[in-house]
Residue frames relative to the residue before (quaternion, step in Angstrom):
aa qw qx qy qz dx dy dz
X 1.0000 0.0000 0.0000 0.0000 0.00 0.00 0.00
X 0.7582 0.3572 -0.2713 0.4732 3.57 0.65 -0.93
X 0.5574 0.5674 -0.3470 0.4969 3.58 1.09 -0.40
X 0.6577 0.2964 -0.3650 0.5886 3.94 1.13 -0.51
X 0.4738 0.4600 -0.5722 0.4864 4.50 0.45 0.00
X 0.7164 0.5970 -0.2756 0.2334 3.74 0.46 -1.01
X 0.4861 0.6053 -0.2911 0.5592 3.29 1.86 -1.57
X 0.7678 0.3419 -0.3078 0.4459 3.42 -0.75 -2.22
X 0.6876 0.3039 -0.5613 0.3461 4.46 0.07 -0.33
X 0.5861 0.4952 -0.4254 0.4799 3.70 0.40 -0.47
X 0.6953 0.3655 -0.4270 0.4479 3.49 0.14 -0.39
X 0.5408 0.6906 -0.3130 0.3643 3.62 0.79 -0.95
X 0.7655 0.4207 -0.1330 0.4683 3.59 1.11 -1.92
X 0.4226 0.7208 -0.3390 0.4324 3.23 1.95 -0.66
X 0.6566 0.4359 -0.0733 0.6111 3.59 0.46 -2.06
X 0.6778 0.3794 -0.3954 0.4901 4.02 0.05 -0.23
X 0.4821 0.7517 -0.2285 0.3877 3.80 1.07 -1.02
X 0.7332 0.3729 -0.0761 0.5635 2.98 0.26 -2.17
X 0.9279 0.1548 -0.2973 0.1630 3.61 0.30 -0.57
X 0.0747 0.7492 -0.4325 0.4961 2.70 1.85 1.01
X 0.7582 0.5037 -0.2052 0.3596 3.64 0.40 -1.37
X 0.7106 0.4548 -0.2813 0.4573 3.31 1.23 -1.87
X 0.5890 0.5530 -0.3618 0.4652 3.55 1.23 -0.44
X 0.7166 0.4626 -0.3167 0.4150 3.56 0.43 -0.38
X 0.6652 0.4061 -0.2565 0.5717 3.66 0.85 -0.74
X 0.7530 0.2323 -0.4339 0.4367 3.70 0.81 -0.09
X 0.5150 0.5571 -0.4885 0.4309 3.47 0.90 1.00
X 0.6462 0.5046 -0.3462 0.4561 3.44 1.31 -0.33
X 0.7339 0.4255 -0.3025 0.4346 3.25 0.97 -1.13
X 0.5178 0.4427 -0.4762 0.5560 3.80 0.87 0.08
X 0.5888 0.4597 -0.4429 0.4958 3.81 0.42 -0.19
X 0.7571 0.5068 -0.2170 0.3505 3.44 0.75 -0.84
X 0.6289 0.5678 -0.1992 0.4923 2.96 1.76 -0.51
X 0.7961 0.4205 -0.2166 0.3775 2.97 1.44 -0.48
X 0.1772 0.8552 -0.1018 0.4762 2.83 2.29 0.50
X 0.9073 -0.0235 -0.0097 0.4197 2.90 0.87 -1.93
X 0.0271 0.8399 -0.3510 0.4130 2.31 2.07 1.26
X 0.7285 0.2681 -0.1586 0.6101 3.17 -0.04 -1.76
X 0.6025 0.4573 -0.5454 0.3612 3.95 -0.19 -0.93
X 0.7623 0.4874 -0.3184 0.2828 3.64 0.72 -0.56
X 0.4321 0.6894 -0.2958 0.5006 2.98 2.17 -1.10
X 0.7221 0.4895 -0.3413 0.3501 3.44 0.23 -1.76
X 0.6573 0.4989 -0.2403 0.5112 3.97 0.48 -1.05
């Protein structure tokens, strides 16, 4: 019993984790895009 409460939270922090991540890298790389936007604008 306590060994299956243990699995489903790891998996849980797992699936919270990952989208934690996909959210962060697509906030950077739109930052990043807009970045080399202007560096491109500016030239």
């Amino acid at each position: 019993e306590q060994l299956n409460i243990s699995v489903s939270t790891v998996s849980n922090q797992l699936v919270h984790a990952t989208k934690a991540v996909k959210e962060h890298v697509f906030f950077h790389s739109k930052e990043f895009l807009v970045f080399v936007i202007a560096l491109y604008l500016k030239n």
